[in-house]
N, C-alpha and C positions, 0 to 999 in steps of 0.2 A: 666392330668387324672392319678389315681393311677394304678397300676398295678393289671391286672387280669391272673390267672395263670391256668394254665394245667398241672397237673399230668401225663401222658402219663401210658400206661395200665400195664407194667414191673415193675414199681414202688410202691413200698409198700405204702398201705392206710393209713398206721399209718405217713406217711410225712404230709397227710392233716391234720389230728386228732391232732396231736404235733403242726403245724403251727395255728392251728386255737386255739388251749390251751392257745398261747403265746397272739395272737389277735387275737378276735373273730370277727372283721370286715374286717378282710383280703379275696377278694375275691375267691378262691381256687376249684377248679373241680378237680375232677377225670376222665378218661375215663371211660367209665360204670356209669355215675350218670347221675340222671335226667338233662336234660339241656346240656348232652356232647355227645360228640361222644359216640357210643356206642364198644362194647370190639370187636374187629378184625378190627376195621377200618384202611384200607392203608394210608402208608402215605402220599401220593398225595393227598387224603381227609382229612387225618388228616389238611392237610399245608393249603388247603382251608378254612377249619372251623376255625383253629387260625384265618387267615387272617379278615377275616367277625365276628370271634366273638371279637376280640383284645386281643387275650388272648397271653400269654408267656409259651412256651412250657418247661417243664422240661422233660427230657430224658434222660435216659442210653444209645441210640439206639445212637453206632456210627456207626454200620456197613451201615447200608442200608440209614439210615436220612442225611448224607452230600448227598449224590448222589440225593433226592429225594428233597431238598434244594437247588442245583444248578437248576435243570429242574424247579423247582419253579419260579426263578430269572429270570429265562432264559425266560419264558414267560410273564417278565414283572408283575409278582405278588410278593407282599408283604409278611414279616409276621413281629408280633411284639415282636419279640424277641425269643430266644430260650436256653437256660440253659440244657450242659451235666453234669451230675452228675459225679462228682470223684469215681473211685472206692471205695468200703469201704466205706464211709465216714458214720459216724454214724447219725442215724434219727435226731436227736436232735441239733446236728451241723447245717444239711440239714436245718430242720427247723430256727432257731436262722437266718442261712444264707438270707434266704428268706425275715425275718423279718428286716433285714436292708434294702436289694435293695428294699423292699416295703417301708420302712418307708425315705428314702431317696434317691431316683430316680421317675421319674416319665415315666407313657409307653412310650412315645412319643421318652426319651430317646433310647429307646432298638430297635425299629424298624430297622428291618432287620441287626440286629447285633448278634453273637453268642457269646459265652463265656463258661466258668468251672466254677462252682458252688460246693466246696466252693471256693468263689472268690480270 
């Protein structure tokens, strides 16, 4: 199954906009879009809604999302995958970045694995 992704709500819209420019069939949400979580959602909710939707979370958030990611595990819940943003890294990089692990990995791969993005 290919990868379906999550924007997380700190991150700029223009990541979708540039990713979706490159491939327009790329699945891709924002927080705050129709069909997503909506904008304050905790991350404990957030980590449920990946789980159930299949999505792959992209994040800045390292303060608070490793802690809210263990207690995740820790009750025996999934997610499918979740992508920290590098500092800095420019939209376009971001984007291109994304365009690879979509265009060769598949979700199944990424379950309950983290990583840095650009890879």
């Amino acid at each position: 199954m290919k990868i379906r992704f999550l924007l997380d709500e700190n991150l700029s819209k223009q990541i979708k906009v540039a990713t979706l420019r490159l491939n327009p069939s790329i699945d891709i949400l924002c927080v705050g879009d129709p069909d997503a979580p909506p904008f304050g959602t905790l991350d404990p909710d957030l980590l449920r809604y990946l789980e159930g939707a299949q999505r792959l979370l992209i994040t800045d958030n390292r303060k608070s999302m490793p802690g809210h990611l263990e207690s995740h595990w820790a009750e025996g819940r999934h997610i499918w995958g979740i992508f920290w943003v590098r500092p800095q890294t420019p939209i376009g990089q971001l984007a291109q970045e994304l365009i690879l692990v979509w265009e060769t990995t598949e979700s199944e791969e990424w379950i309950d694995r983290g990583d840095w993005i650009p890879l």
